[in-house]
N, C-alpha and C positions, 0 to 999 in steps of 0.2 A: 440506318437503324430507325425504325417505325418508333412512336409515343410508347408502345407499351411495349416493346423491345429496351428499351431504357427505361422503364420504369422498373419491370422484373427485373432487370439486372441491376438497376439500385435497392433493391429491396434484397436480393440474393447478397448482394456485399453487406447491407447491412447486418444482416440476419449472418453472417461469416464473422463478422467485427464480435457481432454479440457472445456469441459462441466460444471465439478464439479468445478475448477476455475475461470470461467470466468465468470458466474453465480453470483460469490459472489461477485467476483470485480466489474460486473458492480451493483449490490445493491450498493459496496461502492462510486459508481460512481455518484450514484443519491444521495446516504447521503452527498455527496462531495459540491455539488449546494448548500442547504440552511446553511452549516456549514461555504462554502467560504463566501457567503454574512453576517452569524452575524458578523465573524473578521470583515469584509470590513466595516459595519455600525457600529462598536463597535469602532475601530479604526480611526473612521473620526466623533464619536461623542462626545463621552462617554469618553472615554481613549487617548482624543487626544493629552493630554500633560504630559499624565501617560507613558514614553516613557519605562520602565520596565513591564510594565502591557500590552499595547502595544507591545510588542515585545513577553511574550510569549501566547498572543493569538493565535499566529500560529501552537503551540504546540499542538489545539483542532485538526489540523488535524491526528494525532498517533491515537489514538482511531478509526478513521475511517475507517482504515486501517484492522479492526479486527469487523467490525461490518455484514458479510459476511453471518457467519451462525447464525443469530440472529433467534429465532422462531418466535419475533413478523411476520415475512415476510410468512411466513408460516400457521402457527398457530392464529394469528388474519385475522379477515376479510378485515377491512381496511387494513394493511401491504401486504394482497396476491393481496388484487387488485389493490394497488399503484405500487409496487414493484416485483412481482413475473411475469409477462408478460414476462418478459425475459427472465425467466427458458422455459417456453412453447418454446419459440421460438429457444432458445440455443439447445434444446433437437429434435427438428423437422429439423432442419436446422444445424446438427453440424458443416459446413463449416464456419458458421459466427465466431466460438468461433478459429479455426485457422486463420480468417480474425484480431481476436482483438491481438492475439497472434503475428503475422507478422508486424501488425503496431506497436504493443508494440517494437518488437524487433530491428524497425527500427529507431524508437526513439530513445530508449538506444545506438544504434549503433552512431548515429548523434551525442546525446552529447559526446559519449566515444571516439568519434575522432577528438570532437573540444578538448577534457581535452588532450589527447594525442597529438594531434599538438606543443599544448600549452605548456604543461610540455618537447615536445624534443626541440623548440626554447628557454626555459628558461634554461634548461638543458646544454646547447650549448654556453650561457652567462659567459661574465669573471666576477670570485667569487672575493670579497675584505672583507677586516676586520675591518667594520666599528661601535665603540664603542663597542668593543668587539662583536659584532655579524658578522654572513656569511651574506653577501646580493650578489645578480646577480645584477650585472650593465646593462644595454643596451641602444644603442644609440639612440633608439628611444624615442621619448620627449611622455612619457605615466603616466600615477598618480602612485603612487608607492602601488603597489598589492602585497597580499599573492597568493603563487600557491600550490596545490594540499593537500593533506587529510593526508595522513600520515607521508607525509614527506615535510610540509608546508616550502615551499622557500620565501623570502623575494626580491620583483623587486622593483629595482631602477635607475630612468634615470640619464644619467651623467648631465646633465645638473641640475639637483637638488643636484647633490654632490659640481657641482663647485657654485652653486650661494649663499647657505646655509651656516648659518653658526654654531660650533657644538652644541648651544642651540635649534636650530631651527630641527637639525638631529634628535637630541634626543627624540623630540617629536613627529615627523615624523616615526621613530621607533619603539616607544611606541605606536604612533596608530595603528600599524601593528603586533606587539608582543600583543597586546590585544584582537586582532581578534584570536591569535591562544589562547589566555589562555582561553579566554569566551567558546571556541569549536565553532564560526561561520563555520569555515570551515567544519565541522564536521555536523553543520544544513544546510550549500549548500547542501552538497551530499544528505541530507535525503529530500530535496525539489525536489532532481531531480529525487529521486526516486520512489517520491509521486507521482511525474508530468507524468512518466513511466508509470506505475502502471495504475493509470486512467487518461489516456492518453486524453480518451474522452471527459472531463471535461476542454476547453478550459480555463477557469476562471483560471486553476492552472497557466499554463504557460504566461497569461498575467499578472497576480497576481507577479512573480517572484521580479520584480522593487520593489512595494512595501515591497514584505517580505525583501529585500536588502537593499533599505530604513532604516527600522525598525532597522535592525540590525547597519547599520552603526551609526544611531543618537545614539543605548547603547552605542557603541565604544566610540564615540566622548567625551560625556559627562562622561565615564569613562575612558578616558584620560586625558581630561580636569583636573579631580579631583587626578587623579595617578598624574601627574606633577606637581599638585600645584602652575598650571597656573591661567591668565585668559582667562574666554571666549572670549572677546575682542581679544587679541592677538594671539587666538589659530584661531579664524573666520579669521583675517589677514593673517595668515601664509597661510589659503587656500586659498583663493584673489589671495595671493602671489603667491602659486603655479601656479593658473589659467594665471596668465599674465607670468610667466619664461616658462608654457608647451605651452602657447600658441602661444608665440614669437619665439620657438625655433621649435615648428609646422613647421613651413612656406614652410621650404624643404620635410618634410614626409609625406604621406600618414596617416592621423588618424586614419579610417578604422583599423588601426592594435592595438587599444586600448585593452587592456587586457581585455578577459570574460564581454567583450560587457558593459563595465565602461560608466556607461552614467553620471559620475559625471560632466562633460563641462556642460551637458545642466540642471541641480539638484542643480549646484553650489548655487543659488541663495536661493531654499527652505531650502537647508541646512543649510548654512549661518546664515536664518533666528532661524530654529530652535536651533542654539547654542548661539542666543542672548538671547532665552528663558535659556537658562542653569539657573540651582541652583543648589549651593551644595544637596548630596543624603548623609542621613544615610546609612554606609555600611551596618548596619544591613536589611536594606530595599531590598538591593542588594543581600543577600545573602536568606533573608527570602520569596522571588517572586519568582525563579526558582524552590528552595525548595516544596513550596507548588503547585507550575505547576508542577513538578515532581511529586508527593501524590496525586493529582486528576488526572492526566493523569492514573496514576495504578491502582487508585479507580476506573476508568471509565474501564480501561482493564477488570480488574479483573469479576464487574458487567457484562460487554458486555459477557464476558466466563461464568458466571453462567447463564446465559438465554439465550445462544445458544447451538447449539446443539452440541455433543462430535466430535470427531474424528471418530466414526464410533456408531451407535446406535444400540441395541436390538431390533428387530422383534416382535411384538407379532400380527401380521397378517396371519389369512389362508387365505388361496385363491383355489377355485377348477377350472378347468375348462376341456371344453371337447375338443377334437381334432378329427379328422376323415381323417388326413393325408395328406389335404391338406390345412384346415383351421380352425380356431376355433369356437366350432360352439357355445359356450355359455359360460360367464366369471362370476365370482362374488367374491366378499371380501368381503360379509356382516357379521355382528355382530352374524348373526344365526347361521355359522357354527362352532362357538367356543360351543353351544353347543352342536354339534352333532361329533366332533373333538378334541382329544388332543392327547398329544405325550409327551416321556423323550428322553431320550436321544439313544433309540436302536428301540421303535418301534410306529404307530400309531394307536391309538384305534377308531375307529371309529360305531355309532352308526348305525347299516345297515339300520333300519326300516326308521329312522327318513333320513338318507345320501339319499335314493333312492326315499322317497317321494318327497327330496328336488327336484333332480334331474328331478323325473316325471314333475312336476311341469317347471321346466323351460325347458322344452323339450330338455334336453341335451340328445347329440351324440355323437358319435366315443367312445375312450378310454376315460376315465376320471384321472384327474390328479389332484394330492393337493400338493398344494405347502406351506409350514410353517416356520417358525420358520428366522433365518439366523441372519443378517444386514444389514441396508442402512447406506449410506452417510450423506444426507439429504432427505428428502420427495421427492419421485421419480426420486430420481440421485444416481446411483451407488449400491453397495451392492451384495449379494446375501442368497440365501436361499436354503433349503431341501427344496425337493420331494417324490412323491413315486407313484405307480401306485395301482387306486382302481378296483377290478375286483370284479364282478359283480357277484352275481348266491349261495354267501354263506348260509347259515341256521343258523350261529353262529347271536347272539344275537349282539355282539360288537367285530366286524371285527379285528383283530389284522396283521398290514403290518407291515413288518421289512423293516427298508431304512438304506441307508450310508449317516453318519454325513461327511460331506466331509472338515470338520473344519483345518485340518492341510495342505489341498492343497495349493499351495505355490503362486496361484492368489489371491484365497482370502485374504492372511498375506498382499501380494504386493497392495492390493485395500485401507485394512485396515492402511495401514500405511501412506496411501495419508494425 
């Protein structure tokens, strides 16, 4: 293989990769729209003070994420003409699908350098040992946040070390050690990756507040109940916080609030929502997750058995003619299965019945059949045997020997997309 014999063929994969991905992402992108809206009416009607049921409604988006190579898109009529538009165009136009890919990238880049800003200013903070835990102190008057995914840090402004006092810490701590035991931080990062991902689907990234929301009201009201407070006094201590951050404001810039905390201006819904507080059976607590875990895998699982494999079986001939400079006649009808088969070393072909076809459609030049292989999905990716049919025999049923070219190392590399 010459320099530019492997160059074209690395740029054809690549441009197959592009195609074959982006294809299913933006399907997930349209299933994205009517999934965001039932949370959004589910959780502002139905579920509005189910704040466990409420929270993991947003769990329905995991599924979405896998519903890519679904056949309904394909294989139904309604699905290929709601949703399959964009295959035509992905496939006609392959520079759009490095358009989605670029913007994807530059997404990801945006949030990975606000997380990395953020984690080297917290990084750069003086540690203390407060109630036996590490927390970063900082001078600046901000709500006190957990930072990053695997190695959740605990931020605290000095001015809430000195006005507090250690019943008031403890609880302050506890609301923040509950965010890393529930895994919140663990579902930020999969929200932004969601957000990445289908990027196209504004609704994600406005939507953010609310999913943050959600989460915060589980915390609270599972702090609430870990301390064996009241809700009364637990709503006070945030009041409290808001007039200590707010008074102590007056010299800094706010703008520098942690991962864009819009708890100042939420204070109030909040508030509100932990006047509703009631005790929760733990068992409800533990039994809600559990079962949104079971139907998230039940919906995986389904979405995988009615979509299509990782790479599929062929059973399409296909002949067509060439005359060297253009094709002068195509077909994949059902007729040539019976005028055509093959195993695995050679192709049998009916001559009488192959040539009548062929008079018939006025085909020209060489003629060529093409059989057996793999696709992707339905007209993306794959490949197949060949062979060349020559004309002029007396044998009854033509017998062509072709090469199964099965172990060539594009095809494994296609197959393993």
């Amino acid at each position: 293989m010459t320099v530019q014999e492997f160059w074209n063929s690395a740029i054809s994969f690549l441009n197959l990769c592009g195609v074959y991905y982006v294809t299913q992402l933006l399907k997930c992108v349209q299933i994205s729209f009517p999934v965001f809206a039932f949370v959004f009416l589910l959780r502002k009607t139905l579920l509005k003070n189910r704040v466990f049921l409420k929270g993991v409604l947003w769990s329905f988006f995991i599924p979405v994420l896998f519903v890519g190579k679904m056949k309904f898109f394909y294989e139904n009529r309604v699905g290929a003409i709601v949703f399959s538009w964009w295959t035509e165009i992905c496939k006609t136009h392959v520079w759009i699908n490095w358009m989605y890919f670029c913007a994807m990238l530059a997404y990801a880049a945006r949030l990975f350098c606000k997380k990395r800003k953020l984690n080297k200013l917290v990084a750069g903070m003086e540690k203390r040992i407060v109630e036996d835990t590490v927390i970063y102190v900082t001078e600046i008057p901000v709500t006190p946040s957990v930072v990053g995914v695997f190695r959740p840090r605990i931020v605290m402004p000095e001015i809430i070390l000195k006005e507090y006092d250690k019943t008031e810490l403890q609880t302050i701590l506890l609301h923040e050690k509950t965010h890393i035991r529930l895994g919140h931080l663990v579902f930020y990062f999969l929200w932004d990756v969601l957000r990445v991902l289908l990027w196209l689907n504004p609704l994600l990234a406005i939507g953010t507040n609310a999913f943050r929301e959600d989460m915060e009201e589980i915390c609270d009201i599972v702090t609430i109940q870990r301390s064996e407070g009241k809700a009364y006094d637990y709503g006070q201590l945030l009041l409290k916080s808001v007039r200590v951050l707010q008074a102590e404001s007056e010299g800094f810039n706010m703008s520098a609030a942690f991962a864009g905390d819009k708890e100042y201006k939420n204070i109030r819904q909040r508030v509100i929502r932990i006047v509703r507080y009631r005790p929760y059976k733990r068992i409800v607590a533990v039994i809600t997750p559990a079962a949104a875990i079971w139907c998230i895998m039940t919906a995986i699982v389904w979405i995988h058995c009615v979509s299509y494999d990782r790479y599929n079986e062929n059973d399409v001939i296909l002949a067509y003619g060439y005359d060297g400079k253009e094709v002068t006649f195509f077909d994949a009808g059902n007729a040539l299965h019976q005028m055509i088969s093959y195993d695995e070393t050679y192709v049998y072909v009916d001559r009488e019945a192959f040539e009548n076809y062929l008079q018939e459609n006025n085909a020209a030049g060489d003629i060529f059949i093409v059989f057996g292989g793999f696709y992707k999905l339905p007209g993306i990716g794959g490949a197949g045997c060949s062979c060349y049919y020559e004309s002029g025999s007396k044998e009854r049923t033509v017998k062509i020997p072709y090469t199964n070219p099965s172990d060539d190392w594009r095809r494994k590399l296609i197959k393993m997309l």
